[in-house]
C-alpha positions in Angstrom: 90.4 110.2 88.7 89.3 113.0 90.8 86.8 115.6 89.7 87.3 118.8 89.2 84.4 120.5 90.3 84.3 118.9 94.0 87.4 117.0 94.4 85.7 113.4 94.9 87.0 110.0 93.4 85.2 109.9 90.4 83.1 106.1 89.7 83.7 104.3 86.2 80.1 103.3 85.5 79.0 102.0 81.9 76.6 103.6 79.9 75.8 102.5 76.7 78.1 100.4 76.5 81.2 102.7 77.5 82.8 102.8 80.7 82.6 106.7 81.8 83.6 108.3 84.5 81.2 109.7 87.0 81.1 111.9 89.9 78.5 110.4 92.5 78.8 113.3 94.5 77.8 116.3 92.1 77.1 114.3 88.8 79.9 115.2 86.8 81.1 113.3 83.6 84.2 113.0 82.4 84.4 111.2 79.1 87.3 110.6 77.0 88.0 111.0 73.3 86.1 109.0 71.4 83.4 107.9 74.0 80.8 110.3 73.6 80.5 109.5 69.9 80.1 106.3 71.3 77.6 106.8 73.7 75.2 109.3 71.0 75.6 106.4 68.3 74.2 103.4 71.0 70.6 103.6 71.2 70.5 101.7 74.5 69.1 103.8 76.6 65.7 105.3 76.1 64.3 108.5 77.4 60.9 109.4 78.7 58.7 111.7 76.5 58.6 113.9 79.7 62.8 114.2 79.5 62.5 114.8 75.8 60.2 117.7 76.0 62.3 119.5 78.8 65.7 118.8 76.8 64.1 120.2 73.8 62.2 122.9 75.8 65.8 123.8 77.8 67.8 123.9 74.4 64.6 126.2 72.6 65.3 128.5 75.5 69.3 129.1 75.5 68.3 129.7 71.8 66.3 132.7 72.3 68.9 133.9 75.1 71.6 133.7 72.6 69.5 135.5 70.0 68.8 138.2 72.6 72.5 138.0 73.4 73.2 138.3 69.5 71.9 142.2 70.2 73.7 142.7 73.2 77.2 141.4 71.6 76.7 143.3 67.9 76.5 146.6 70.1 79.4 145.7 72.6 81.5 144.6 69.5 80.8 146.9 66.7 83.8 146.2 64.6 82.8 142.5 63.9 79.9 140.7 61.6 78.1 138.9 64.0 76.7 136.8 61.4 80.4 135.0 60.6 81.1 134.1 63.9 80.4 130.3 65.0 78.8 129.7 68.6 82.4 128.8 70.0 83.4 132.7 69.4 80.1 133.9 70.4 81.3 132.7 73.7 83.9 133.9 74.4 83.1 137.5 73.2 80.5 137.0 75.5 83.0 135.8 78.3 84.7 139.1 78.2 82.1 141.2 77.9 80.3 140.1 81.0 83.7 139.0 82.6 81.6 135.7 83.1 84.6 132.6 83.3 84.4 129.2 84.3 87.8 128.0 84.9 88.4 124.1 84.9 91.5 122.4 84.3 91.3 118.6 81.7 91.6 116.1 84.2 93.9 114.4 81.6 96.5 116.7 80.2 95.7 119.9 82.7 95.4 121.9 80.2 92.3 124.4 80.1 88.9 123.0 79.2 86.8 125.5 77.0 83.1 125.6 76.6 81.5 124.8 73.6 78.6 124.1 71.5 78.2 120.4 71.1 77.1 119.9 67.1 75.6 123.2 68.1 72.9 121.6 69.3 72.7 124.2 72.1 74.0 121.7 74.6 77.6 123.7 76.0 80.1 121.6 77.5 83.6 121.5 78.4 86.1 120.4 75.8 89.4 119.5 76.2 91.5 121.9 73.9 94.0 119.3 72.6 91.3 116.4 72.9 91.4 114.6 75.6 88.1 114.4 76.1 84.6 116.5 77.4 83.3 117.3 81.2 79.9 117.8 81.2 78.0 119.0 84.3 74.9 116.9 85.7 72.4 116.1 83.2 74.2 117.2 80.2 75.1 113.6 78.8 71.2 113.1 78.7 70.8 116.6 77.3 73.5 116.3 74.3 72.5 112.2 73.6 68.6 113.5 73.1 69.2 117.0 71.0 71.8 115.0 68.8 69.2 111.8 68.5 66.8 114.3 67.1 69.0 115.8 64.9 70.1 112.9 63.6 66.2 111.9 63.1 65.3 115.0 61.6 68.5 115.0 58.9 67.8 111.5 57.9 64.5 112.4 57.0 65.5 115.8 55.2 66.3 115.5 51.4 70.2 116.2 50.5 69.6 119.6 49.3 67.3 121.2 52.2 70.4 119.8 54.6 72.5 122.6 53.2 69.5 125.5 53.8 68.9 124.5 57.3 70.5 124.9 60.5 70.6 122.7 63.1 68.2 124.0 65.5 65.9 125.0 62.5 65.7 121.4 61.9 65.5 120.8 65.5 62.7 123.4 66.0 60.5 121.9 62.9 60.2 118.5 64.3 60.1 120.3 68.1 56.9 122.4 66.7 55.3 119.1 65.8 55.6 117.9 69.4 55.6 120.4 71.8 53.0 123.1 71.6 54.8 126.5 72.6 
């Protein structure tokens, strides 16, 4: 397979146990339905403490921007409640509003990868649209497999009814704030 961001043969490396697809050249990932479940339910590999804290730092940051953005959008869309749209719409109203468009064809079906919110875990990466699979730039495998690792930590540890009060990056943040002075 050849990627779509720079046009080089892409590798097929294994990673926790899955054989992805890699771009030595720009660090791309391709990975096809199914795998990335894959890969965030193996606990093979293990992350530094140092790549934990930027991961959690990086996705505490796009939060605020989106919160910011949040303002921005409620005053360029004035005929829509903010608060009932999902990150994926958020997105694209923000897409045409800035006229900001990433354009990358699924290396599977050809059909038009569009961004979104892993777990909304703050991680965005390209989906394939009738499910082929995800690209995700460089780092963003280790980004998504660390935010979702947490998350999964911090909702097993949660009782049943404060799952349903709390977001996800609320969770996220409360177990972040324990770690990570800000």
């Amino acid at each position: 397979m050849r990627c779509i961001l720079c046009d080089n043969e892409m590798a097929v490396k294994n990673y926790e146990g899955t054989d992805i697809d890699v771009c030595e050249n720009c660090g791309s990932v391709w990975l096809d339905k199914g795998e990335l479940g894959k890969i965030i339910n193996t606990k093979e590999v293990r992350f530094s403490l140092a790549q934990m804290e930027e991961a959690i730092k990086l996705s505490a940051v796009e939060h605020q921007a989106r919160t910011a953005l949040l303002k921005d959008i409620k005053s360029f869309k004035r005929d829509i409640n903010i608060e009932e749209l999902d990150n994926d719409q958020i997105l694209r109203i923000f897409k045409k509003r800035w006229s900001i468009d990433r354009k990358l064809s699924c290396p599977k079906c050809t059909g038009m990868l569009e961004e979104s919110d892993y777990s909304g875990v703050g991680v965005i990466i390209d989906k394939c649209p009738v499910g082929c699979g995800f690209w995700l730039d460089k780092g963003e495998l280790d980004k998504v497999q660390i935010m979702m690792e947490y998350y999964n930590k911090a909702v097993a540890s949660m009782k049943e009814s404060e799952k349903s009060k709390l977001g996800l990056f609320d969770v996220i943040s409360n177990i972040v704030k324990e770690i990570i002075p800000f």
